[in-house]
N, C-alpha and C positions, 0 to 999 in steps of 0.2 A: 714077367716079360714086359719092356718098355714100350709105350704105345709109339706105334709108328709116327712119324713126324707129318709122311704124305701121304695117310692111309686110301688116296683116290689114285697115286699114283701117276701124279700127273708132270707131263715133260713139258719144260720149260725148251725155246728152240729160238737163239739168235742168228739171227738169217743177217748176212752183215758181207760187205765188199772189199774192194782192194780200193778201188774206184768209182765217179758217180756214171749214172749212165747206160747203167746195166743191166737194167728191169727189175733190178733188187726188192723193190717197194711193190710191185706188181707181183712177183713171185708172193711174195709176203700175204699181200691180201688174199689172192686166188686160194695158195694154198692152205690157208686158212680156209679160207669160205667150202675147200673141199670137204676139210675135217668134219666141218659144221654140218655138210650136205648127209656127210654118211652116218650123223649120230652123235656128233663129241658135242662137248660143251668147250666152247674158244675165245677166249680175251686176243685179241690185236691189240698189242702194245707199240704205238710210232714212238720210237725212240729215238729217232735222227730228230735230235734237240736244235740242230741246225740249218734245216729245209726241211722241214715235217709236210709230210704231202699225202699220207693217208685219206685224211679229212677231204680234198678235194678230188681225188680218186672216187671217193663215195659219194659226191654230192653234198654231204654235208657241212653245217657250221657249230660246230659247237662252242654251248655257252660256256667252258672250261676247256682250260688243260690241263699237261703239269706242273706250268707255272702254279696254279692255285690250291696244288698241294701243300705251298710251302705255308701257307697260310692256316694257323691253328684251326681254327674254324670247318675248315671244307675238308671231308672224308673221300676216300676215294669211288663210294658207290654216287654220288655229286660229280665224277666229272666223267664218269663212262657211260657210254653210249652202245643203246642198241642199232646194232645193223641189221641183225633180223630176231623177230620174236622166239622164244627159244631155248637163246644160248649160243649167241654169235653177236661179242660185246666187244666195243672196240672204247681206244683210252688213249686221246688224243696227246700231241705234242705242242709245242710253238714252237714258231720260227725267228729266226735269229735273236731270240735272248740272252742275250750275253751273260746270265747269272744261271741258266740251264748250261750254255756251250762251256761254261771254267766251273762247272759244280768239282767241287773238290770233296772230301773223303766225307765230312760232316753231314755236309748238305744231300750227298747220295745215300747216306744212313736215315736224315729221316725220310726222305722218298720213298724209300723201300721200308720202313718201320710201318708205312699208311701203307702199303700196298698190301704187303705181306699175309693182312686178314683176309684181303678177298681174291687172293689168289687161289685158295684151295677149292673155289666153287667150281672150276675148269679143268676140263680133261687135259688142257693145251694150253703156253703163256707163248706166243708167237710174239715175237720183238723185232722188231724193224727197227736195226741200227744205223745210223750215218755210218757214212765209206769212209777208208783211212784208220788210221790207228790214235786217233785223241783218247784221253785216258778214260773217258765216259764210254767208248767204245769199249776199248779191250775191258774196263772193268766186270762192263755186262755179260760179255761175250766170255767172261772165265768165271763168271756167277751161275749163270745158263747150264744146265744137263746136256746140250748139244749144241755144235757150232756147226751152219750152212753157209756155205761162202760159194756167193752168187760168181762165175766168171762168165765172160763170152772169149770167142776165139782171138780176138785181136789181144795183140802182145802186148802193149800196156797194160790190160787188163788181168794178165798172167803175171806180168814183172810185178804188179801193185798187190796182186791176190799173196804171191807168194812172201811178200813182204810183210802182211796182215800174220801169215802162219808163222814165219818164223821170229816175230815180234813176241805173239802170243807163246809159243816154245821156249823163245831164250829166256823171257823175263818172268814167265808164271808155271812153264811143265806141261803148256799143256799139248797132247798130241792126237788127241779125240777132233777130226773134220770129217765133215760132209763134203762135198762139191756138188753145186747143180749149175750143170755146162748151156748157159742162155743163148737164144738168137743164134740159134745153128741151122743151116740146110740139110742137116743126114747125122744119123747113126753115128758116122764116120767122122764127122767134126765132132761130136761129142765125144770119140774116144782118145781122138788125136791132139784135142786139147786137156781133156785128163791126163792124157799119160805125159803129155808135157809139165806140166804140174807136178807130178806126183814124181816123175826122173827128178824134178828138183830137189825136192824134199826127201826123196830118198839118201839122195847121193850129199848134202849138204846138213840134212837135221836126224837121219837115218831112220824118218820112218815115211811113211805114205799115208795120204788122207784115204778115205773111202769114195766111192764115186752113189752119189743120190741119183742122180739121173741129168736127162737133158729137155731141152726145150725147146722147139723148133721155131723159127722166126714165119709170123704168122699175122696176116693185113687184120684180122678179127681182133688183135691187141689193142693195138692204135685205134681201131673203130669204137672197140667197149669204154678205153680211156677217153674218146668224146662225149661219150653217152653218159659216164661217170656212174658203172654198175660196173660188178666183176665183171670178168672175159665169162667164168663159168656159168653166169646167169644169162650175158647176151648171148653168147654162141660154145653153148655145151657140147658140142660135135665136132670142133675145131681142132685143127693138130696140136696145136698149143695148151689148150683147156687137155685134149686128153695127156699130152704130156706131163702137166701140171696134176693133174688127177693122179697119174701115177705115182709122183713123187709124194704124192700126200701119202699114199695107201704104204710105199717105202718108212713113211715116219713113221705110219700108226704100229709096223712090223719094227721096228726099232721100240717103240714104246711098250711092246707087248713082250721082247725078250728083253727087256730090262725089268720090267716091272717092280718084282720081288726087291732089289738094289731101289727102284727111286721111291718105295714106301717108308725108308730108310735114308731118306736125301728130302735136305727143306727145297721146295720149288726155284728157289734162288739160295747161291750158296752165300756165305760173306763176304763183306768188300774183300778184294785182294792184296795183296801189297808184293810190287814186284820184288824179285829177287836182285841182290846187291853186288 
């Protein structure tokens, strides 16, 4: 029998937009920092190689990113950072780098050739994409065992989401989504803009994403983004924090009926190459 490729079984989850604007990066961190709360062991990966803004969400500076992967020299346990003692590491990005924003097929292989050995230490590779469809995007986001795509109710945000899904369908197969419905007042907004979504996609690529959950729009966000800590450490009682909690606890229950399949799956699959 062959040895498992991911004998920890661990899910890799790019979390990724249609649009900027949307709490993408916020969801990202939080729900990560749940994982971490209830046990996992979690790499944060800021992968918006174009406005990377993890790092200041946390308060921190670090002295790397993944610019300095490309550099023989520097390993990738050199540019990741603890966010809490543990097993809640985080693996910064830079901002407007213009040789990260046009990495081409070469340059994302050897990125991923450093990364690949200390991926397996983690229960979770959480990836915070840039919004839109650049080809660093979709590359990830069809490397990734799961795709989250962050929307809120307003209709650019649904016109841009749905453009992401059927970008990633036409040109790569793929039909595996999430949806977590942000900055909602009820229940009720989170299902009436899933199901707007999802009549898209049914009726135009003929299937339907899954719905993750929703998240309530909530003053404790914008407060915790002052203070430069999660929402879930400032105000873990908050509609938003528990909303976010439950969407994590939805991952871990996705990771858990997968399992068996992703001991059998490298945490990142190969670059892709769209279809012609």
């Amino acid at each position: 029998m062959s040895q498992a490729v991911n004998p920890n079984a661990s899910l890799s989850v790019a979390i990724l937009s249609g649009k900027g604007g949307v709490g993408k990066t916020n969801l990202a961190l939080n729900m990560s920092y749940a994982l971490f709360r209830a046990g996992h062991r979690v790499l944060l990966m800021d992968f918006d190689v174009g406005l990377a803004n993890v790092d200041v969400l946390l308060g921190l500076s670090p002295e790397k990113n993944l610019q300095d992967l490309f550099r023989p020299e520097v390993g990738a346990a050199e540019v990741m950072v603890a966010v809490e003692q543990g097993g809640f590491d985080f693996l910064p990005a830079a901002s407007g780098v213009p040789e990260l924003l046009e990495m081409d097929d070469d340059m994302r292989e050897i990125l991923f050739q450093k990364l690949n050995a200390s991926f397996g230490d983690y229960d979770y590779l959480m990836l915070d994409l840039g919004a839109g469809i650049s080809q660093t995007v979709l590359s990830v986001a069809v490397m990734s065992h799961l795709r989250v795509l962050v929307v809120t109710p307003e209709p650019t945000s649904l016109t841009d989401s749905y453009a992401v899904i059927k970008v990633l369908h036409t040109q790569y197969g793929v039909t595996d989504f999430h949806v977590l419905v942000n900055q909602v007042d009820s229940p009720a907004d989170v299902k009436a803009t899933f199901n707007r979504l999802a009549a898209a996609c049914q009726h135009f690529l003929g299937f339907s994403p899954e719905l993750l959950g929703g998240v309530r729009a909530d003053q404790a966000l914008p407060d915790a983004v002052r203070r430069q800590i999660p929402l879930l450490r400032h105000a873990p009682r908050s509609p938003a924090a528990q909303d976010i909690l439950a969407c994590a606890v939805k991952l871990h229950r996705v990771r858990q009926a997968r399992q068996q399949a992703l001991a059998d799956m490298p945490l990142l699959g190969k670059i892709p190459r769209p279809r012609k």
